[in-house]
PDB file of N, CA, C and O in Angstrom:
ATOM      1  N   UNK A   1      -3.905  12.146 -33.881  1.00  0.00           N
ATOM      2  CA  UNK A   1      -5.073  12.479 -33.088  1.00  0.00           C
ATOM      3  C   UNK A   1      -5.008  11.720 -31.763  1.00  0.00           C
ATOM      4  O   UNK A   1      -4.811  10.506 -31.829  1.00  0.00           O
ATOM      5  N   UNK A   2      -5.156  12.317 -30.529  1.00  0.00           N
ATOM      6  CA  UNK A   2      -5.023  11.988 -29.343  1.00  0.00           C
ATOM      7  C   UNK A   2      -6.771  11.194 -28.778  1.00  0.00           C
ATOM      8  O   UNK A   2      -7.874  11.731 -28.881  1.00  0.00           O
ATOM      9  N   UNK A   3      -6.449   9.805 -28.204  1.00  0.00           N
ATOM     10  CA  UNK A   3      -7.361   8.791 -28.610  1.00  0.00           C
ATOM     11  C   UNK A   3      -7.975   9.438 -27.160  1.00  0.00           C
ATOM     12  O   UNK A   3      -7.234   9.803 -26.247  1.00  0.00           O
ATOM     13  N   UNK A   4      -9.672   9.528 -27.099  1.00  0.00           N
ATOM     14  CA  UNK A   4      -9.947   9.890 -25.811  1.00  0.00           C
ATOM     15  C   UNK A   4      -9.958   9.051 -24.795  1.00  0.00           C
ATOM     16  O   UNK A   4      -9.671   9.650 -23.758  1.00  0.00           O
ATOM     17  N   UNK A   5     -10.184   7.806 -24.617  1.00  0.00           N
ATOM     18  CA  UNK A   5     -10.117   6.776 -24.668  1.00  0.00           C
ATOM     19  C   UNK A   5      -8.837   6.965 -23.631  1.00  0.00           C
ATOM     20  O   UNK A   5      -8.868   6.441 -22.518  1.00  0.00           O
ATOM     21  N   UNK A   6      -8.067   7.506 -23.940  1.00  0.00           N
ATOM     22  CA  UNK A   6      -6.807   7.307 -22.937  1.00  0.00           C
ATOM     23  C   UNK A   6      -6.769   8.553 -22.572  1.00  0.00           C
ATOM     24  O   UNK A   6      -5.699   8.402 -21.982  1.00  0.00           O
ATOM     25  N   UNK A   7      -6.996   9.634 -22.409  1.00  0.00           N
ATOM     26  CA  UNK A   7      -7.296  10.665 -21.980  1.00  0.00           C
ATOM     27  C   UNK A   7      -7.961  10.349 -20.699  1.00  0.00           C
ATOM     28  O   UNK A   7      -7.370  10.667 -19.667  1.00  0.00           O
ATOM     29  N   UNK A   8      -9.226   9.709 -20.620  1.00  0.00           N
ATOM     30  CA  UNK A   8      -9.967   9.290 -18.847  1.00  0.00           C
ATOM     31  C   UNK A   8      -9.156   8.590 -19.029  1.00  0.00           C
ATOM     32  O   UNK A   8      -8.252   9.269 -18.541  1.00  0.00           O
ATOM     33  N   UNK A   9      -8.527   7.422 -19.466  1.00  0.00           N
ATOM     34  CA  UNK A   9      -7.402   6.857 -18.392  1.00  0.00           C
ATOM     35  C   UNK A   9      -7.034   7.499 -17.467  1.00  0.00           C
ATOM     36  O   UNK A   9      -7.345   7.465 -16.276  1.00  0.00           O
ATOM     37  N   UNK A  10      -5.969   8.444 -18.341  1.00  0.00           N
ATOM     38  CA  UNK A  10      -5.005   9.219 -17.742  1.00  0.00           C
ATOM     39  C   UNK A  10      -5.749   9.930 -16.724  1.00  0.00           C
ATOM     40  O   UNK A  10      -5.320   9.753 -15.583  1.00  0.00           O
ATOM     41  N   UNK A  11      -6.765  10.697 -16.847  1.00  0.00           N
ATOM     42  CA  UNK A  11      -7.473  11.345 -15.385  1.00  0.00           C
ATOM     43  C   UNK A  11      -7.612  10.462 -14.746  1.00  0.00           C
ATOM     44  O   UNK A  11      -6.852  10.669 -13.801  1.00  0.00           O
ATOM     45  N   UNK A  12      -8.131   9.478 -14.580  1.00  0.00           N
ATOM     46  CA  UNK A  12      -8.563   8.330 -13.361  1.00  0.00           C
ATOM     47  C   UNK A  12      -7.157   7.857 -12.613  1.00  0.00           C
ATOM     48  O   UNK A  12      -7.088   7.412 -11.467  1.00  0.00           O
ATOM     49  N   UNK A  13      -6.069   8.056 -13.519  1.00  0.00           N
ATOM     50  CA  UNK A  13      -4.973   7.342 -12.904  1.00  0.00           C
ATOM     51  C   UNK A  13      -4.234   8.534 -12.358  1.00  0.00           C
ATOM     52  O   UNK A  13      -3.036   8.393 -12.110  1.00  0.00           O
ATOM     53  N   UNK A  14      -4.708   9.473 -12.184  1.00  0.00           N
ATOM     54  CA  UNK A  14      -4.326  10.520 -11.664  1.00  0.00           C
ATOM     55  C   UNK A  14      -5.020  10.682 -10.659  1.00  0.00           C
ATOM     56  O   UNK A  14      -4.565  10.575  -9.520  1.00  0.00           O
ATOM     57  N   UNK A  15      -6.379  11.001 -10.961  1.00  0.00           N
ATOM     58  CA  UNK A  15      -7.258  10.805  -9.269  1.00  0.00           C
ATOM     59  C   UNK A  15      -6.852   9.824  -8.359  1.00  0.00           C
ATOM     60  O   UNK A  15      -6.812   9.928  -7.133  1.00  0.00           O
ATOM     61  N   UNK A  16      -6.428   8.459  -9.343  1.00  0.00           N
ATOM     62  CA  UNK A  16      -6.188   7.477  -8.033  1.00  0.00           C
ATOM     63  C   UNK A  16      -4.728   7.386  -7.385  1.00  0.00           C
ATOM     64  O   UNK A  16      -4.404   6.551  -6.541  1.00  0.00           O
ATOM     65  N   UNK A  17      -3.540   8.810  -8.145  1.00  0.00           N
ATOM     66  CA  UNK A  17      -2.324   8.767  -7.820  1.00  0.00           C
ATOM     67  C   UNK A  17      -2.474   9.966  -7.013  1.00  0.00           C
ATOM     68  O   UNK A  17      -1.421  10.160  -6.405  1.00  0.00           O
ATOM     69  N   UNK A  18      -3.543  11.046  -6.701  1.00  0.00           N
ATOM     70  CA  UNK A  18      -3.511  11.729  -5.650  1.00  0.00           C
ATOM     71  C   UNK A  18      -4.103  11.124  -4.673  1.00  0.00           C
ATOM     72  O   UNK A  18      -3.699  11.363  -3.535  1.00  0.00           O
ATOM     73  N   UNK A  19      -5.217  10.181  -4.873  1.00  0.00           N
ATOM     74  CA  UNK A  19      -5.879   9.546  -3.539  1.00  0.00           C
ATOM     75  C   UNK A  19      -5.063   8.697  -2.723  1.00  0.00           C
ATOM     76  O   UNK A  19      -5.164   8.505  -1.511  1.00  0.00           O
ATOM     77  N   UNK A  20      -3.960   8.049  -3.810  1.00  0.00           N
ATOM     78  CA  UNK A  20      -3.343   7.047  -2.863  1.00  0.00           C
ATOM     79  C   UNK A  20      -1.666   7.879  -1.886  1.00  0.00           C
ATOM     80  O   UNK A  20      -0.937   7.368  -1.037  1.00  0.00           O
ATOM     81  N   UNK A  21      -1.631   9.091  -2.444  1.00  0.00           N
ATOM     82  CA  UNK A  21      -0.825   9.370  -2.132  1.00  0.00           C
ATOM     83  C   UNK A  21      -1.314  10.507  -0.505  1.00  0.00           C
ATOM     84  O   UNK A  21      -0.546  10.882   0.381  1.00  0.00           O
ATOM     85  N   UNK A  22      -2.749  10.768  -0.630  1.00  0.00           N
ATOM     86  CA  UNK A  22      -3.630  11.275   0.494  1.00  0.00           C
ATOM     87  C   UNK A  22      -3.152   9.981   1.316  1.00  0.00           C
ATOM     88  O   UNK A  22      -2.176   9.918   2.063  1.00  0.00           O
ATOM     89  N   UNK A  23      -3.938   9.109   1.051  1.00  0.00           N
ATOM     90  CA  UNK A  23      -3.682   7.596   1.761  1.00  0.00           C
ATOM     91  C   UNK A  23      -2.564   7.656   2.961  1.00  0.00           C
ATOM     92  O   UNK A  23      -2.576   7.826   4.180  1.00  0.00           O
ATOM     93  N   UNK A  24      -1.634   7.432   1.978  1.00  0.00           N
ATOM     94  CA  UNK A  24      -0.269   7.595   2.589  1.00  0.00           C
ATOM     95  C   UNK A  24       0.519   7.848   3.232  1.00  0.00           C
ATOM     96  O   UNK A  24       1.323   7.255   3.950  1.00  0.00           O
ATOM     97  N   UNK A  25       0.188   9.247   2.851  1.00  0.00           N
ATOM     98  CA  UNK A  25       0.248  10.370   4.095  1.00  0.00           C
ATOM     99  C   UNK A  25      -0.165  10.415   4.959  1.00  0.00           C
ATOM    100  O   UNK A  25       0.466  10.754   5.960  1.00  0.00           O
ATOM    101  N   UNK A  26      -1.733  10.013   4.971  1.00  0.00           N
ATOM    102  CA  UNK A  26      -2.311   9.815   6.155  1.00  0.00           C
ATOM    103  C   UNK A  26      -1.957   8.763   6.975  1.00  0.00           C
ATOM    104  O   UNK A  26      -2.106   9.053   8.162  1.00  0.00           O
ATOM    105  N   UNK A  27      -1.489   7.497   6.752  1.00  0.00           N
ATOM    106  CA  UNK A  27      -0.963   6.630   7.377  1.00  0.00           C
ATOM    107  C   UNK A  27      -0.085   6.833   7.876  1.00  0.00           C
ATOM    108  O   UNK A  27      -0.109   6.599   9.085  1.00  0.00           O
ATOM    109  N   UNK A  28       1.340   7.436   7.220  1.00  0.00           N
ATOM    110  CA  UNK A  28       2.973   7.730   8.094  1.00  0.00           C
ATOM    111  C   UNK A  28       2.264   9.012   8.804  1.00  0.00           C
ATOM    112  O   UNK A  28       3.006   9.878   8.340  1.00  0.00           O
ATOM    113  N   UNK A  29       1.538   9.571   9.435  1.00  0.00           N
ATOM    114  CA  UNK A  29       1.214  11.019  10.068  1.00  0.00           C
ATOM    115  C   UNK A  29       0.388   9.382  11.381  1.00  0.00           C
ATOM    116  O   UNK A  29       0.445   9.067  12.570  1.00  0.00           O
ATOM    117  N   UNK A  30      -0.065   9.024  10.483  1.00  0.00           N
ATOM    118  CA  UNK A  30      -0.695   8.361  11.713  1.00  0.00           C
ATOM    119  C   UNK A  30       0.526   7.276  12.724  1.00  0.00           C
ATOM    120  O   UNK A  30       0.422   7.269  13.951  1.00  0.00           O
ATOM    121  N   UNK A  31       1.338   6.644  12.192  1.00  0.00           N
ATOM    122  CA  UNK A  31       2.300   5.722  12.825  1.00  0.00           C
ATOM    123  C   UNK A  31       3.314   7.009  13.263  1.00  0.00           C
ATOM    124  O   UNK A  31       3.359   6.747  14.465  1.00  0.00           O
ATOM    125  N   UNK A  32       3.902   7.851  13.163  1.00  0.00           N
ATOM    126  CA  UNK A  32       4.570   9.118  13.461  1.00  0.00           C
ATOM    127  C   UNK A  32       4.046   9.697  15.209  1.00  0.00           C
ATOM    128  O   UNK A  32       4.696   9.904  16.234  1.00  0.00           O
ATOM    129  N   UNK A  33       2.361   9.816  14.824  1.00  0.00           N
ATOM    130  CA  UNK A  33       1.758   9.886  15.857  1.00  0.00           C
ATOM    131  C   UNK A  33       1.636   8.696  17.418  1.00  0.00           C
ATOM    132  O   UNK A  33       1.706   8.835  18.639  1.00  0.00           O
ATOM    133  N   UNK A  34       1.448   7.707  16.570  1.00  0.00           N
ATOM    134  CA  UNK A  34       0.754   6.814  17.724  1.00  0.00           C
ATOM    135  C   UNK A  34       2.342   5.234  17.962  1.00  0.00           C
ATOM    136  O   UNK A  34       2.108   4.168  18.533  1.00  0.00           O
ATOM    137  N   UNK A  35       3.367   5.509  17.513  1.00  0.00           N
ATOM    138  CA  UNK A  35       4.798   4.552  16.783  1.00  0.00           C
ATOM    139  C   UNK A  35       5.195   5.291  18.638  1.00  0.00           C
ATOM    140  O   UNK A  35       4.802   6.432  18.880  1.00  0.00           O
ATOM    141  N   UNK A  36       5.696   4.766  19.357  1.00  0.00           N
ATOM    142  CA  UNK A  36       6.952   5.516  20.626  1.00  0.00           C
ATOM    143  C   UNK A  36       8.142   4.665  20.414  1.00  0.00           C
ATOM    144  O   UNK A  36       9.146   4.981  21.054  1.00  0.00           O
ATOM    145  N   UNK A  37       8.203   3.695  19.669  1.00  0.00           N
ATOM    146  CA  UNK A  37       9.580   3.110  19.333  1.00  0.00           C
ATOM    147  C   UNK A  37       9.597   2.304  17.895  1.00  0.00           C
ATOM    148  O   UNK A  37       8.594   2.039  17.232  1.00  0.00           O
ATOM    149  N   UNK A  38      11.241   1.904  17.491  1.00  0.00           N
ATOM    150  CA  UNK A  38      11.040   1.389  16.211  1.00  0.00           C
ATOM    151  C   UNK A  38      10.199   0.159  16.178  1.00  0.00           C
ATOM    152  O   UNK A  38       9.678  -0.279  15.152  1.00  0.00           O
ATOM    153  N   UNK A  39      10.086  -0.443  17.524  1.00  0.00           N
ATOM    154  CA  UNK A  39       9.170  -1.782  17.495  1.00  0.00           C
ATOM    155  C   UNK A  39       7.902  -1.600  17.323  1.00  0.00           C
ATOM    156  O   UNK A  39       7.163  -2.337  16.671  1.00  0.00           O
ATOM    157  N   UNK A  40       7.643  -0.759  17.813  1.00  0.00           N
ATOM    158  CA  UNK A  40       6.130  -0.277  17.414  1.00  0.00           C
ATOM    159  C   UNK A  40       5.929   0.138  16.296  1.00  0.00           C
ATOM    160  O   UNK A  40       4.731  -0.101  16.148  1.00  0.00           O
ATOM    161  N   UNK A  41       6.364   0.712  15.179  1.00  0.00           N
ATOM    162  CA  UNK A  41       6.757   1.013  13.863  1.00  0.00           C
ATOM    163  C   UNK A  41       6.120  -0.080  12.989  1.00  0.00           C
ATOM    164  O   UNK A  41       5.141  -0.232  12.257  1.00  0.00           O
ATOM    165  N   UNK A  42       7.721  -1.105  13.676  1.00  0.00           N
ATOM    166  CA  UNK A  42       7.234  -2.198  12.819  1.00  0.00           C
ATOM    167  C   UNK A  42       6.461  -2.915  13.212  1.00  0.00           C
ATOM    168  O   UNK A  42       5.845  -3.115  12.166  1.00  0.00           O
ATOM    169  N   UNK A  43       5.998  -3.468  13.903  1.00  0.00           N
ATOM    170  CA  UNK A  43       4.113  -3.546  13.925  1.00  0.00           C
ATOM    171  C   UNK A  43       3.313  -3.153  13.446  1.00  0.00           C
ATOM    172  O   UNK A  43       2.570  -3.911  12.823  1.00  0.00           O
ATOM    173  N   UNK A  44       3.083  -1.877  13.494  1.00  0.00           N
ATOM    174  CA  UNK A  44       2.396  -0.935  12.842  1.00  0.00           C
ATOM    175  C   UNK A  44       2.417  -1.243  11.394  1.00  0.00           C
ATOM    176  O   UNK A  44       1.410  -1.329  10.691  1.00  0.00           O
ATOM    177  N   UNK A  45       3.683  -1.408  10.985  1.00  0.00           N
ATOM    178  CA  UNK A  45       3.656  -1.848   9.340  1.00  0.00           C
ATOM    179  C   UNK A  45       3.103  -3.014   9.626  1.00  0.00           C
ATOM    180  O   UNK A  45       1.938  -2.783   9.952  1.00  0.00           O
ATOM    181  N   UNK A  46       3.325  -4.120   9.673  1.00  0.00           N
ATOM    182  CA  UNK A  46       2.578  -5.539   9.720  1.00  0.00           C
ATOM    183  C   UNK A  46       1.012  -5.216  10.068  1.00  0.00           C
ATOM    184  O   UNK A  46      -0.025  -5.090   9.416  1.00  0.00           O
ATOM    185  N   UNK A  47       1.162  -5.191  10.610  1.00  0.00           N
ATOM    186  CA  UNK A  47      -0.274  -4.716  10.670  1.00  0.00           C
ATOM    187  C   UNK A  47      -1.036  -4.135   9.613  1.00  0.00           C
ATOM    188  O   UNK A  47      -2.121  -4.678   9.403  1.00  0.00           O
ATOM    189  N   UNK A  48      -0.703  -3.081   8.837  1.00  0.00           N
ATOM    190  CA  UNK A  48      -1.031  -2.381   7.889  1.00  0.00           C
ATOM    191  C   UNK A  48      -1.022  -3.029   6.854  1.00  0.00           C
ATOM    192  O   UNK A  48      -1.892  -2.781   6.019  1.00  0.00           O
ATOM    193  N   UNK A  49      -0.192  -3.892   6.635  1.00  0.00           N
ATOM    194  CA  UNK A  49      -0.036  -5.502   5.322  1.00  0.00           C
ATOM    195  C   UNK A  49      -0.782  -6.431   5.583  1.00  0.00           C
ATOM    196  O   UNK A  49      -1.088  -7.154   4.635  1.00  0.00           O
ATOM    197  N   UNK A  50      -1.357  -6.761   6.979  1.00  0.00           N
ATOM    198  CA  UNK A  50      -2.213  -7.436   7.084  1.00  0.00           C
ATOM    199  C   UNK A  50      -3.487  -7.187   6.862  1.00  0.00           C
ATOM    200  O   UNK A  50      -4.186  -8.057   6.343  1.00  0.00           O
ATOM    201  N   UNK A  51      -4.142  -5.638   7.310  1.00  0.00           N
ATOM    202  CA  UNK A  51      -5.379  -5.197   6.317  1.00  0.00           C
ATOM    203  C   UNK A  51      -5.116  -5.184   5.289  1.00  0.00           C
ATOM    204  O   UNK A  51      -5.904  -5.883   4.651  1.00  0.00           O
ATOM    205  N   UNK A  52      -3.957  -4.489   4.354  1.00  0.00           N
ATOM    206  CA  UNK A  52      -3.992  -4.329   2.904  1.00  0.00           C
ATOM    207  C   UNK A  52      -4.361  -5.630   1.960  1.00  0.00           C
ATOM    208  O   UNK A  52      -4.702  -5.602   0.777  1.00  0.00           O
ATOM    209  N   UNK A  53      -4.125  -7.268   3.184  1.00  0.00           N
ATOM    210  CA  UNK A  53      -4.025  -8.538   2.275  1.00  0.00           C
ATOM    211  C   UNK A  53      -5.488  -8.684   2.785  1.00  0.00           C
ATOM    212  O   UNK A  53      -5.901  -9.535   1.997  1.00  0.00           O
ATOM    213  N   UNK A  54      -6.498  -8.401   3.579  1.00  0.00           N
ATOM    214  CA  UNK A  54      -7.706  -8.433   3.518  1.00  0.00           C
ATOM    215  C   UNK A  54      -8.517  -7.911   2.929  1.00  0.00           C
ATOM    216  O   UNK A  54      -9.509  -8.435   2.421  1.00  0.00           O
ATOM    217  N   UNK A  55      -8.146  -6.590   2.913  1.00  0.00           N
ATOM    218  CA  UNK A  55      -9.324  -5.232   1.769  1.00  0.00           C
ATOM    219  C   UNK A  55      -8.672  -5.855   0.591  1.00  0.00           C
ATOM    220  O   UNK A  55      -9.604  -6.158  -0.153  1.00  0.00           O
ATOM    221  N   UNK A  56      -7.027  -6.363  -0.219  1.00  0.00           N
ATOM    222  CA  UNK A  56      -7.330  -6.902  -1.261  1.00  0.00           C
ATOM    223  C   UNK A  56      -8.643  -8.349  -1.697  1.00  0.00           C
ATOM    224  O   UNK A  56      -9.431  -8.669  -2.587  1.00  0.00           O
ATOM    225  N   UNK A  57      -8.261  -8.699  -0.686  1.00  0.00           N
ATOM    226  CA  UNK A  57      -8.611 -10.020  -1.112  1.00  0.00           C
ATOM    227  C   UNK A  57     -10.641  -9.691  -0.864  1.00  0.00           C
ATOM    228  O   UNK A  57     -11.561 -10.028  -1.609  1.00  0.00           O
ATOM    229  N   UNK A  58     -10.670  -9.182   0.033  1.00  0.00           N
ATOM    230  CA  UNK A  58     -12.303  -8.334  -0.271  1.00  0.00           C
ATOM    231  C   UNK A  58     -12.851  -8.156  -1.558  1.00  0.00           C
ATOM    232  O   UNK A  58     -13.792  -8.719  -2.118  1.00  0.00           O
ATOM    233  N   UNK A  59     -11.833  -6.975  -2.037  1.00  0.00           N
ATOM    234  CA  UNK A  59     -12.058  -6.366  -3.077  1.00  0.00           C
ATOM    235  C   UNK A  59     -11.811  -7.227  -4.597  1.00  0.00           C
ATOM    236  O   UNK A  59     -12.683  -7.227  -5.467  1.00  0.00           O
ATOM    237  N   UNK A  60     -10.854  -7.748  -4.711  1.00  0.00           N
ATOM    238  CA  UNK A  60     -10.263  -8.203  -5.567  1.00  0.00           C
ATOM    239  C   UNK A  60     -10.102 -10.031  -5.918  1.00  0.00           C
ATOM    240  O   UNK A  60      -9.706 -10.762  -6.826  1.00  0.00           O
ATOM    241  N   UNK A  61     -10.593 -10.120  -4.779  1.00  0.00           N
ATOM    242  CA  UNK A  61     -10.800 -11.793  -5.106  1.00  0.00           C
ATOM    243  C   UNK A  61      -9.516 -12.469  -4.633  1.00  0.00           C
ATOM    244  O   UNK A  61      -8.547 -11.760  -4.904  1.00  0.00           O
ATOM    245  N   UNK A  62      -9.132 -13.789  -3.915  1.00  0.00           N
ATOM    246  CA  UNK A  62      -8.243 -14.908  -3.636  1.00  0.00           C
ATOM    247  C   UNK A  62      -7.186 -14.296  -4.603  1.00  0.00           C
ATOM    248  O   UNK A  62      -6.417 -13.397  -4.263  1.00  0.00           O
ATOM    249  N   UNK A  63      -7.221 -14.912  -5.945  1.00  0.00           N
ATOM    250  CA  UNK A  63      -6.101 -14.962  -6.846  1.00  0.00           C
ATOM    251  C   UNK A  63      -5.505 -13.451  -7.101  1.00  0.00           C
ATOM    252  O   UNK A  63      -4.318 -13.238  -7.347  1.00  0.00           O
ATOM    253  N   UNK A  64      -6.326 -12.630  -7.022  1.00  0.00           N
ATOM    254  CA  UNK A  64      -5.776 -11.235  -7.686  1.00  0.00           C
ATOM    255  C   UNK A  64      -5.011 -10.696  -6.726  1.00  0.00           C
ATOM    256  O   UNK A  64      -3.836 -10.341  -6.814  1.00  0.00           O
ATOM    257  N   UNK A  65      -5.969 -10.636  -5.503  1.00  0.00           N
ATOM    258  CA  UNK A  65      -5.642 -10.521  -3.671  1.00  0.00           C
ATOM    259  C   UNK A  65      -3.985 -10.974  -3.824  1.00  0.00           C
ATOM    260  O   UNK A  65      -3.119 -10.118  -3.999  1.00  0.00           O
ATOM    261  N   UNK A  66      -3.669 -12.460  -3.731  1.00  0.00           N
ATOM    262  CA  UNK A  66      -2.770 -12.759  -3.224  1.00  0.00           C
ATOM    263  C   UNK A  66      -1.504 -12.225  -4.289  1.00  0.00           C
ATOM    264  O   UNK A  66      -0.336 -12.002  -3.970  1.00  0.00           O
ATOM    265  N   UNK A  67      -2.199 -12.082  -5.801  1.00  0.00           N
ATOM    266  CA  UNK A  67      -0.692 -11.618  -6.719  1.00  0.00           C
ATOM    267  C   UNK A  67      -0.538 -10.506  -6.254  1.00  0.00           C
ATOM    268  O   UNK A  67       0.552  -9.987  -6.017  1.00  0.00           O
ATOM    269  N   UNK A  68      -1.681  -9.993  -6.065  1.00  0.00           N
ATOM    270  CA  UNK A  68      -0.972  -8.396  -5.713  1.00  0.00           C
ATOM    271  C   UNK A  68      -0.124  -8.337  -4.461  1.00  0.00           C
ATOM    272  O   UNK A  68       0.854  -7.593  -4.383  1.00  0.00           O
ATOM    273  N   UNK A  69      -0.524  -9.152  -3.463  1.00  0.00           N
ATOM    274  CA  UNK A  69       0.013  -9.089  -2.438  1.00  0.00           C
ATOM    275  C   UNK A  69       1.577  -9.396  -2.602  1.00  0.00           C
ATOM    276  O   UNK A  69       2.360  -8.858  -1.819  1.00  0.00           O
ATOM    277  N   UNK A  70       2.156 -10.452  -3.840  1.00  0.00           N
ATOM    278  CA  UNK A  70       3.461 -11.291  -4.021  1.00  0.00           C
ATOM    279  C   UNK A  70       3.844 -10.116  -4.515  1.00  0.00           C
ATOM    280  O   UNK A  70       4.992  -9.867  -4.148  1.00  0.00           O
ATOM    281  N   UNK A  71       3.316  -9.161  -5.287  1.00  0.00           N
ATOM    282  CA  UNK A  71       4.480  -8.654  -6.076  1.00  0.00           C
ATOM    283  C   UNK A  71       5.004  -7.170  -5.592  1.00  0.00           C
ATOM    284  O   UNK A  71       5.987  -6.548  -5.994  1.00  0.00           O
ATOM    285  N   UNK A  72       3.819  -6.727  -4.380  1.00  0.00           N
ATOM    286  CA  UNK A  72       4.070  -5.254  -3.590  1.00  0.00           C
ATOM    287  C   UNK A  72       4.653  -5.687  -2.675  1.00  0.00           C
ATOM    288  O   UNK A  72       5.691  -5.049  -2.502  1.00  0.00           O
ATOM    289  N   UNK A  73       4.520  -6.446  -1.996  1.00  0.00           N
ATOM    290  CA  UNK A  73       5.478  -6.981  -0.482  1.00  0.00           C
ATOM    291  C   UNK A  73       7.167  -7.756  -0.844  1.00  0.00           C
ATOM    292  O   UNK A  73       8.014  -7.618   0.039  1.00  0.00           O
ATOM    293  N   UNK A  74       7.374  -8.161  -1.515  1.00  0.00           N
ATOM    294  CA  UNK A  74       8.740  -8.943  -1.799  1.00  0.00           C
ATOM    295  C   UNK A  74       9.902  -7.651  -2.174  1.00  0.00           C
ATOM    296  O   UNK A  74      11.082  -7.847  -2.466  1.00  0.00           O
ATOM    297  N   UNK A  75       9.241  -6.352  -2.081  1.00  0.00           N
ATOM    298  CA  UNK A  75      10.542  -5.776  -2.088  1.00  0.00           C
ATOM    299  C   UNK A  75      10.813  -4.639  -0.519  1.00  0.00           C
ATOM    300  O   UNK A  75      11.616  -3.822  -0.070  1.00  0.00           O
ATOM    301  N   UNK A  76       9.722  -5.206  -0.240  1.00  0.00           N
ATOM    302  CA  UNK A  76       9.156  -4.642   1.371  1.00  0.00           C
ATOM    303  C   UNK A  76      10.400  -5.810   2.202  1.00  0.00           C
ATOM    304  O   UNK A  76      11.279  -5.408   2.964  1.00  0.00           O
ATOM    305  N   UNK A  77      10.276  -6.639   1.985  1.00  0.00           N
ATOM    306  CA  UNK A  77      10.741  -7.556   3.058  1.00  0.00           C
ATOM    307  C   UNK A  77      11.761  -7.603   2.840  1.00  0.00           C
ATOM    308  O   UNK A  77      12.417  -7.395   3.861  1.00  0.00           O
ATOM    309  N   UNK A  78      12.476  -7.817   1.815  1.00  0.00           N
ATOM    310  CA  UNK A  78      13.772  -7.424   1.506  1.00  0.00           C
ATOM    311  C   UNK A  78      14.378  -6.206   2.053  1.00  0.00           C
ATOM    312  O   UNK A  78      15.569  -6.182   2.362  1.00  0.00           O
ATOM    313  N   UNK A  79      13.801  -5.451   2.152  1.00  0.00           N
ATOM    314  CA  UNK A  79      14.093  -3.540   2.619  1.00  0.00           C
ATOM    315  C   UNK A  79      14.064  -4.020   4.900  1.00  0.00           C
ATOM    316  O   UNK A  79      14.688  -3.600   5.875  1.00  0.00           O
ATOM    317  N   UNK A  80      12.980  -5.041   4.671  1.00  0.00           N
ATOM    318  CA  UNK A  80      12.614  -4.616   6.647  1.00  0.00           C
ATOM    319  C   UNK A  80      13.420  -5.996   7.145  1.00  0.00           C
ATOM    320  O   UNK A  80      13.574  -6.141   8.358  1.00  0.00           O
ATOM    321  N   UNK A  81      13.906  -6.950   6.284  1.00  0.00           N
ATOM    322  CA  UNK A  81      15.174  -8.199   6.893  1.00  0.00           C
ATOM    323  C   UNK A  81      16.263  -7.708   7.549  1.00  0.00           C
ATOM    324  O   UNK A  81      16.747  -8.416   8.432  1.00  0.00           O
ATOM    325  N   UNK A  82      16.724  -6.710   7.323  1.00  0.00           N
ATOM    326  CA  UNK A  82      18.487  -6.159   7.970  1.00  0.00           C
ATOM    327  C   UNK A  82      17.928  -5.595   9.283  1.00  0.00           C
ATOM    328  O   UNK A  82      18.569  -5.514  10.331  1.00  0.00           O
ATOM    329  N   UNK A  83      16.586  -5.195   9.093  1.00  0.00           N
ATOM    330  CA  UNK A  83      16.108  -4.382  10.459  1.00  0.00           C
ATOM    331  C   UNK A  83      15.787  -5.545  11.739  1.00  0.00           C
ATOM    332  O   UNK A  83      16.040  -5.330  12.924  1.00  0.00           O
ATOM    333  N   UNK A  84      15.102  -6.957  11.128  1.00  0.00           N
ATOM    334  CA  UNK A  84      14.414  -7.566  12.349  1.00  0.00           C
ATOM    335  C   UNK A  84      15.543  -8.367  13.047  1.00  0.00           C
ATOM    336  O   UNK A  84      16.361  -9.092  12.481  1.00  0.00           O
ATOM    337  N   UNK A  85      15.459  -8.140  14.219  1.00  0.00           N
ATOM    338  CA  UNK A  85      16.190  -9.078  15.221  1.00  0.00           C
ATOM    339  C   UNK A  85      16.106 -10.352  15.884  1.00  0.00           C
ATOM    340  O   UNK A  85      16.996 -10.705  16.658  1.00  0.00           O
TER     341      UNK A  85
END
């Protein structure tokens, strides 16, 4: 018997895997738009990590804020090191 219980899980984590993926989109449409070079790009990303570590830490409190922040960004920086000059 299928527990319902995880059933709204599963919808909620679906609403919040189309919302974040709206998100997303909307962001690279927006740096696409307003980016005229790769330097501006990457700004644009920093920037965008720098709200994301504020609305966490808003939302989510110091400690939760900052894990989340350690464990989504450390494979970010690894990926944007070969790029910075």
């Amino acid at each position: 018997m299928i527990n319902e219980s995880k059933i709204n899980t599963m919808e909620k984590l679906t609403q919040a895997d189309v919302k974040l993926q709206h998100f997303f989109n909307g962001m690279l449409e927006m740096a696409e738009k307003t980016s005229k070079s790769g330097e501006d790009s990457i700004l644009l990303a920093g920037a965008m990590m720098s709200a994301a570590r504020v609305i966490y830490y808003d939302c989510l409190g110091p400690d939760q804020g900052q894990h989340l922040m350690d464990n989504n960004t450390v494979g970010f920086i690894e990926l944007l090191k070969p790029t910075i000059h």
